[in-house]
C-alpha positions as CSV (number, residue, x, y, z in Angstrom):
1,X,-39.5,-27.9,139.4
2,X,-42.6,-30.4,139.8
3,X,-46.5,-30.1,141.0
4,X,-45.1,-30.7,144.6
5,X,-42.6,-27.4,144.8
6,X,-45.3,-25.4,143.5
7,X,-47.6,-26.0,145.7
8,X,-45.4,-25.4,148.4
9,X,-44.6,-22.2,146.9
10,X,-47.8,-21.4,146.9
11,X,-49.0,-22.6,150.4
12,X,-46.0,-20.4,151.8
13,X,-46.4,-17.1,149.8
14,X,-50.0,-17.1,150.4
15,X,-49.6,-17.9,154.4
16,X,-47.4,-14.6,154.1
17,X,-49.5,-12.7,151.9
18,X,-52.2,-13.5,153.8
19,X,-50.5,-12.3,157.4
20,X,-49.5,-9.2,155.6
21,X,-52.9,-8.0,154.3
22,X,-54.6,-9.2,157.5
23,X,-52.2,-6.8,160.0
24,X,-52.1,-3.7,156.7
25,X,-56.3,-3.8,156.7
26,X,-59.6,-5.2,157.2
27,X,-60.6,-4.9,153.6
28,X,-57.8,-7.0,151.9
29,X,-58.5,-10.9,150.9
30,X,-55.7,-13.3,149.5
31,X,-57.2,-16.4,147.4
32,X,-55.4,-19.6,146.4
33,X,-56.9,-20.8,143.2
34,X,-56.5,-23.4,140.7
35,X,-57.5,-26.2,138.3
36,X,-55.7,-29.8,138.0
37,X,-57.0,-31.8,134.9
38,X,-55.5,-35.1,133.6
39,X,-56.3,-37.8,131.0
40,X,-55.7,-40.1,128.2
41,X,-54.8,-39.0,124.3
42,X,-54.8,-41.0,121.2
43,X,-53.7,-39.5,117.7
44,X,-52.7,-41.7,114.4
45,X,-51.1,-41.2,111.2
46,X,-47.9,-39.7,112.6
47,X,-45.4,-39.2,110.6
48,X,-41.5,-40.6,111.5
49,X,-38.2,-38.7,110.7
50,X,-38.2,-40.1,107.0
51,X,-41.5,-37.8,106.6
52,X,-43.3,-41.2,106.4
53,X,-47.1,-41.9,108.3
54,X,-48.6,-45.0,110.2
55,X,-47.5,-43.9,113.4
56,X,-49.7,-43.9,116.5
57,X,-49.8,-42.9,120.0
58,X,-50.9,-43.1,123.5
59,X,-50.0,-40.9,126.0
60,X,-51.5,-38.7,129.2
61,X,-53.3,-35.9,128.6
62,X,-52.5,-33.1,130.9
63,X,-53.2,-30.3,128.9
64,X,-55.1,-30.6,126.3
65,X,-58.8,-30.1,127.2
66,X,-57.2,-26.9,129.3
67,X,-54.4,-26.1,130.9
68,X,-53.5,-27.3,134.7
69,X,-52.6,-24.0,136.4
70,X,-52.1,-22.9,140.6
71,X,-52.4,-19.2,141.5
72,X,-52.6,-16.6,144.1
73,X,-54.8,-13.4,143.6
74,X,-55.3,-9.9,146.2
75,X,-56.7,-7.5,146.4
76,X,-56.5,-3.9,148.9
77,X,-59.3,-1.6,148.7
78,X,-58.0,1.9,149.1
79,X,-60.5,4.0,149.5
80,X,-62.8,6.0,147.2
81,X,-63.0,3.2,144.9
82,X,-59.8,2.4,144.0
83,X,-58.0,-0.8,145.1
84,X,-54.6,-2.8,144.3
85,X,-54.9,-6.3,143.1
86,X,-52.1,-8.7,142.3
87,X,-51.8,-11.8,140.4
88,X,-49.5,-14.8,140.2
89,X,-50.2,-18.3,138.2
90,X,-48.4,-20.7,136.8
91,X,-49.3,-23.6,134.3
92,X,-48.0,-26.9,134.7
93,X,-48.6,-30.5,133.3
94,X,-50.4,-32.9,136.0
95,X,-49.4,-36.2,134.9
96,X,-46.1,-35.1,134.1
97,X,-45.6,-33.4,137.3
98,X,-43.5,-30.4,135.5
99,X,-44.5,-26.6,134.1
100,X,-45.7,-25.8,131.1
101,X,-42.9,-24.3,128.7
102,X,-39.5,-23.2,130.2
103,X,-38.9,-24.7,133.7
104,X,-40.1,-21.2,135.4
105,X,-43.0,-21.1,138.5
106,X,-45.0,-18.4,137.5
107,X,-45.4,-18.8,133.4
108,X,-49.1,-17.7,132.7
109,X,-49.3,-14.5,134.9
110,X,-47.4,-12.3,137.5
111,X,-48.3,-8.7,137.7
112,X,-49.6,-5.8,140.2
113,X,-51.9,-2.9,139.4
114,X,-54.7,-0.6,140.2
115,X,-58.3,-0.7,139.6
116,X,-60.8,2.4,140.0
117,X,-63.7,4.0,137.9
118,X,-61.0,4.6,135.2
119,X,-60.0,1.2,134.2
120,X,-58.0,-1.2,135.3
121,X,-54.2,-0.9,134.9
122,X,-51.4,-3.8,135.5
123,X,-47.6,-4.0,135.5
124,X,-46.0,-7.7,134.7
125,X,-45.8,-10.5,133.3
126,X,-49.6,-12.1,131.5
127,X,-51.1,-14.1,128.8
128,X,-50.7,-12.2,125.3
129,X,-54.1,-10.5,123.8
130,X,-54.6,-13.3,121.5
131,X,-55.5,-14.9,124.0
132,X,-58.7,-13.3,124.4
133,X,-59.7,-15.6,121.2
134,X,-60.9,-18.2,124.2
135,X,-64.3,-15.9,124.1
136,X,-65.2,-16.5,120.6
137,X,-63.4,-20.1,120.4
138,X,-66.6,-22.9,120.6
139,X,-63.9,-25.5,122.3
140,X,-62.7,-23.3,125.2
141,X,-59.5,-23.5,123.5
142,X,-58.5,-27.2,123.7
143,X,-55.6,-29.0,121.9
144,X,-58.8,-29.0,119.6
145,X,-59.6,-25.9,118.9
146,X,-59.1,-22.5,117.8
147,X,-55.3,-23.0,118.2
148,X,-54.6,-26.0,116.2
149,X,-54.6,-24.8,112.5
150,X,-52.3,-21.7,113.4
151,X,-49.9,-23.8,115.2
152,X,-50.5,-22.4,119.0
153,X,-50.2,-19.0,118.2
154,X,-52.9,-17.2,120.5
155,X,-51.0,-19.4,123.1
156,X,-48.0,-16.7,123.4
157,X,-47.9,-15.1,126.8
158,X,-46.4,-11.4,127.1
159,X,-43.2,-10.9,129.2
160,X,-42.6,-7.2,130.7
161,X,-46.0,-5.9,129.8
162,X,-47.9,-2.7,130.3
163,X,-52.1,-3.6,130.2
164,X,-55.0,-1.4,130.5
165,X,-58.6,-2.1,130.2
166,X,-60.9,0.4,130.2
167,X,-64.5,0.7,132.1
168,X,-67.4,-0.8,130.4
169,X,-70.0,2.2,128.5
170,X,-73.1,0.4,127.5
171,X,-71.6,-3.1,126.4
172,X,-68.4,-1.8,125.5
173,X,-64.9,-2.3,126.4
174,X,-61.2,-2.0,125.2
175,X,-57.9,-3.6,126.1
176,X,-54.6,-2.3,124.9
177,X,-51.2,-4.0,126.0
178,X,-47.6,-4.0,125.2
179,X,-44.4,-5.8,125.4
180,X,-41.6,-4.5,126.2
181,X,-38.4,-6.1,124.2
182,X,-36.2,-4.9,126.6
183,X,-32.9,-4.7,123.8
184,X,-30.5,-2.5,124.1
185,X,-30.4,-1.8,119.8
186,X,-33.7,-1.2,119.3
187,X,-36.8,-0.6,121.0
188,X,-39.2,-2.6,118.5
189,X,-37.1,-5.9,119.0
190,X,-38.9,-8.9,120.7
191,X,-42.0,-6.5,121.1
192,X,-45.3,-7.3,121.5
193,X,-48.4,-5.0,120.8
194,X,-52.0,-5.3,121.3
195,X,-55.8,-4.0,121.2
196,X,-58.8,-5.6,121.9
197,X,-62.4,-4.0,121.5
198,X,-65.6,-5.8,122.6
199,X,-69.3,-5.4,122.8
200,X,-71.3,-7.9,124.7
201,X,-74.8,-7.7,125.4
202,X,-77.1,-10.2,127.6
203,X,-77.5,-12.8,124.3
204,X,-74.6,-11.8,122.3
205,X,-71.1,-10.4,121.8
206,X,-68.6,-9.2,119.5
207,X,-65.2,-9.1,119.6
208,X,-61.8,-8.0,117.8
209,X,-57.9,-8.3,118.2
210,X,-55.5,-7.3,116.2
211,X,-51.8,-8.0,117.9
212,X,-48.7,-7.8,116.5
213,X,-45.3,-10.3,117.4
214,X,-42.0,-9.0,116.4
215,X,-38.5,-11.3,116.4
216,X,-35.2,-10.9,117.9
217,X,-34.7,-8.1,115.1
218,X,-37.9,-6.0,115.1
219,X,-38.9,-8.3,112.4
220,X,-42.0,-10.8,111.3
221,X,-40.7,-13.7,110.2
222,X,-42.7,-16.6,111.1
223,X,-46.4,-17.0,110.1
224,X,-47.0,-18.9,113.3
225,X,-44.6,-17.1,115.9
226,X,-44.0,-13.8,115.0
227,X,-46.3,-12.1,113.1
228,X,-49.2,-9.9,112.7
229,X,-52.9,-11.3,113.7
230,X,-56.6,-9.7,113.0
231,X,-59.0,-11.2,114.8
232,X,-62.9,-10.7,114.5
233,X,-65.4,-13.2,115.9
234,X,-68.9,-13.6,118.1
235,X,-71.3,-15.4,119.8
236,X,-75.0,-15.9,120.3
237,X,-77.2,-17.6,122.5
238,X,-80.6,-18.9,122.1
239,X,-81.8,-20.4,125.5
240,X,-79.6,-23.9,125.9
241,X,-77.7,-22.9,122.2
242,X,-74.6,-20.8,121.8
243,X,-73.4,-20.5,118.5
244,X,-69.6,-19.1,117.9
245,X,-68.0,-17.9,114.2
246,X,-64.3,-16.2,114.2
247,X,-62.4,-15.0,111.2
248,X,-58.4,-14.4,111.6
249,X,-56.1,-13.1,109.2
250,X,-52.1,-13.6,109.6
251,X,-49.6,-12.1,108.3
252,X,-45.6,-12.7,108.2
253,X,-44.2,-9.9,105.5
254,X,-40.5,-10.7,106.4
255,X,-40.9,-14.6,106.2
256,X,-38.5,-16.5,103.6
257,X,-39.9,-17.3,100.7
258,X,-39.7,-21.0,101.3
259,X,-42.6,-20.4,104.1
260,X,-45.8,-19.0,103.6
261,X,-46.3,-15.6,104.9
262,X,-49.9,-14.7,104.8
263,X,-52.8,-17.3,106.3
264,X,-56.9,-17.0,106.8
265,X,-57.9,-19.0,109.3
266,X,-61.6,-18.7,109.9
267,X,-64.6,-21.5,111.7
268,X,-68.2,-21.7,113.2
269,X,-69.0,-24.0,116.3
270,X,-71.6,-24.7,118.7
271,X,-72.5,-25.8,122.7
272,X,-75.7,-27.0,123.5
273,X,-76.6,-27.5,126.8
274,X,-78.6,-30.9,127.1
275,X,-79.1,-31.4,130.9
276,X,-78.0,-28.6,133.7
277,X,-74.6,-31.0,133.7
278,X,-73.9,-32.6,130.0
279,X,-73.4,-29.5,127.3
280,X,-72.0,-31.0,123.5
281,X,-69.4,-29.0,121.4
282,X,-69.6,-29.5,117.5
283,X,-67.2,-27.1,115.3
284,X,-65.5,-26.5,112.4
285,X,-62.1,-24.7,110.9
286,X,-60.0,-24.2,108.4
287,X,-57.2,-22.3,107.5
288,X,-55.3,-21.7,104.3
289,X,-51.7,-20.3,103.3
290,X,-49.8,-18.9,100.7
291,X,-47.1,-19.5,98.2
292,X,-48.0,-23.2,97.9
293,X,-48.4,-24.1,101.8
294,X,-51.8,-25.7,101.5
295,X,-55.0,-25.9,103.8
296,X,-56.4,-27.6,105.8
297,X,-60.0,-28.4,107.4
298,X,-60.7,-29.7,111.0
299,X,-63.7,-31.3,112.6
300,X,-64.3,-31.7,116.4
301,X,-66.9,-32.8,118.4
302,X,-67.0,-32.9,122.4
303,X,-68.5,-33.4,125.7
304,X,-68.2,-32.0,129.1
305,X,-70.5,-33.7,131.7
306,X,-70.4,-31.8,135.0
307,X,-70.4,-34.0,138.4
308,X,-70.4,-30.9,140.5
309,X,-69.8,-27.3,139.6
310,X,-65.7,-27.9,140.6
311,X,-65.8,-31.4,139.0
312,X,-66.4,-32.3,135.4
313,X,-65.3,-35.2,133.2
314,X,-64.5,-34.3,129.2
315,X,-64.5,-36.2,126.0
316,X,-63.5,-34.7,122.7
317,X,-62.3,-36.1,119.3
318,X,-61.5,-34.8,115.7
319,X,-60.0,-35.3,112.7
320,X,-58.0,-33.4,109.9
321,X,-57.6,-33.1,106.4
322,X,-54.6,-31.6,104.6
323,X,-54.1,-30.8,100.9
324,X,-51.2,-31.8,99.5
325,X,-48.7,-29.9,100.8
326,X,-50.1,-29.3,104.8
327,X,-49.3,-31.2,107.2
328,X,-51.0,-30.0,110.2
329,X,-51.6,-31.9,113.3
330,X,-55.2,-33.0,114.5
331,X,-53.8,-31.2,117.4
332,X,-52.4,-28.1,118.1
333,X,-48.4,-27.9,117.3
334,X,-47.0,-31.4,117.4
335,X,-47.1,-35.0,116.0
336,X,-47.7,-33.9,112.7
337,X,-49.1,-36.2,109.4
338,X,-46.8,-36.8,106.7
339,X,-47.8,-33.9,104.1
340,X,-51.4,-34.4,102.7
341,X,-52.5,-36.8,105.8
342,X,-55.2,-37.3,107.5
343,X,-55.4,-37.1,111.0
344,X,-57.6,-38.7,114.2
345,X,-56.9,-37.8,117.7
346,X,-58.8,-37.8,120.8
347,X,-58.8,-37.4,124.5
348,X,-60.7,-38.0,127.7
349,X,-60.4,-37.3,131.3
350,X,-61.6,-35.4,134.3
351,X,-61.1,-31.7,135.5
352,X,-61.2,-30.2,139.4
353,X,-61.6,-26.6,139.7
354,X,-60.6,-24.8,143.6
C-alpha cells in the first residue's frame, strides 16, 4: 500500500460518497481532508547491538513534527437536530510513501454515528482517549513531546470501539470509550477503557484521562503498552502566551519484576506567539520508574513559522538525560542511548494542510 493507492481510494470513495448524499438529500456534504508533512531528522549517541553509543543518524522526517494523514468526513442532517456523520483517515509516512503501523488504509479512524442535543455517539474504529493528551501537550505531540518519555503510549488507537461525548454545560464536557477485545475466553482480554472530563473556558482549560490497556490475557503487563494511565493537565493563555503543565501517573501491576511497573511522568511548556506567522515552543519533562529503572529529563525547544494558514515550515530540537539505568530516546520509541546517555536529535521541514 503507498501514498498513491490511498489517494485513489480516497478520490474514488468520496466521488461515490459524494453521488450518494447528493441524490439521498440537499443537506448532506462529503469533505476530503488531509495534511502531508515531510523533512529531515538528526539524533546522536545511538547505541549498536553490543549496547554501546556513538552512533548517529540522518534520515527523513515524515512524522515526527505530526503525523501525515488523508481522510473523508459526512455528514446527513436528519431533521430535528439530529444528523449522521462518518469518518475515515488513515496515517501514512510521506517520504516513505507507506502507512503508519500495520500495512492497513484506514489506521487512525473509521467509524459512523449520530450527533443530536444529547451527545454525540460513534461506532468504529478511532484514536485511543490518551490521545486527548495533544490538548494539554505544549509540542502538539511531536516525536518531541508528550510521548517520548512514556515510550508512545498515548499513541495507541482503539479497535472495535463504542464512544460517546456528551454536550457541553457551562465549560464542561465528558468522553467515555471502550474497546472491545473481541476473545472468545474472556470479555476483559485485549480491552480498552476510557473517560475523559474537561472544562475549558475562553483563557483556560482543564483536563483529565484516566484509560486503562489490557493484554492478550485481561492482564497489565507492560508499563508502556498495556497499562493503566491518569492523566491531569491544563492550559492558560495570556494574550500571545500559552502556558501548558500535565501530570501522568502509570501503572503496570502484572509486569515482571525485571521491568518497572509504576512511572510519573509529569512537564510544563510554553508557545508564544511572536508575529501573526512565527509562534516558539520551549518545554520540559520528565518521567521516573520503579524498581531501579531510572529517569530521565527532556528539553525541547521549537518553531513553527506559518507561510499561509495551510502552509507552515517547523524546526524543533532537544536533548535527553538519563540516569544510570534509562535509556530513553531523545525521541519517542526508537534509536535509543546506551543506558545513562545523553541524547540530541532534531528535525526540520514543511507542513500542507487541505
Amino acid at each position: 500500500m503507498n501514498v498513491r493507492s490511498i489517494a485513489m481510494a480516497a478520490g474514488v470513495a468520496c466521488t461515490c460518497l459524494g453521488i450518494g448524499a447528493t441524490s439521498a438529500q440537499a443537506q448532506s456534504s462529503v469533505t476530503l481532508y488531509g495534511r502531508v508533512v515531510a523533512g529531515l531528522d538528526y539524533q546522536n549517541n545511538i547505541a549498536n547491538d553490543a549496547g554501546k553509543g556513538g552512533g548517529t543518524l540522518w534520515r527523513h522526517a515524515g512524522n515526527q513534527w505530526g503525523t501525515s494523514m488523508l481522510g473523508i468526513k459526512g455528514t446527513e442532517d436528519l431533521g430535528g437536530g439530529m444528523a449522521a456523520l462518518f469518518v475515515l483517515e488513515g496515517g501514512f509516512d510521506l517520504p516513505a510513501a507507506k502507512p503508519n503501523g500495520a500495512d492497513l488504509l484506514l489506521n487512525r479512524r473509521a467509524y459512523v454515528g449520530l450527533q443530536d442535543y444529547w451527545g454525540k455517539l460513534v461506532l468504529g474504529k478511532n484514536l485511543a482517549i490518551a490521545n486527548d493528551v495533544w490538548y494539554i501537550d505544549p509540542t502538539g505531540q511531536q516525536f518531541i513531546g508528550t510521548a517520548t518519555l512514556v515510550r508512545g503510549r498515548n499513541w495507541q488507537g482503539n479497535d472495535n470501539g463504542i464512544e460517546y461525548t456528551t454536550p457541553t454545560w457551562g465549560g464542561f464536557s465528558a468522553t467515555v470509550q471502550t474497546g472491545l477485545g473481541e476473545q472468545t475466553d474472556g470479555f476483559t482480554k485485549l480491552r480498552k477503557d476510557g473517560i475523559s472530563l474537561v472544562y475549558a473556558a475562553s483563557s483556560y482549560e482543564v483536563r483529565a484521562i484516566y484509560d486503562v490497556a489490557r493484554d492478550k490475557n485481561g492482564k497489565y503487563s507492560d508499563l508502556f503498552n498495556t497499562s493503566k494511565e491518569f492523566t491531569l493537565g491544563g492550559t492558560a493563555t495570556f494574550d500571545d502566551l500559552k502556558m501548558f503543565a500535565g501530570y501522568q501517573r502509570l501503572s503496570a501491576p502484572d509486569a515482571p519484576l525485571n521491568a518497572p511497573s509504576k512511572a510519573t511522568h509529569y512537564w510544563v511548556g510554553a508557545n508564544y506567539k511572536v508575529t501573526p506567522w512565527l509562534t516558539l515552543i520551549g518545554s520540559m519533562f520528565r518521567v521516573t520508574q520503579n524498581r531501579n529503572a531510572g529517569s530521565a529529563n527532556l528539553f525541547m525547544l521549537g518553531a513553527n513559522y506559518a507561510l499561509s494558514k495551510r502552509t507552515l515550515l517547523y524546526a524543533s530540537v532537544g536533548k535527553v538525560y538519563n540516569s544510570a539505568t534509562a535509556n530513553f530516546s531523545v525521541e519517542a520509541t526508537n534509536n535509543n542511548p546506551p543506558a545513562g546517555g545523553r541524547q540530541t536529535g532534531t528535525y526540520f521541514g514543511m507542513s500542507h494542510s487541505f
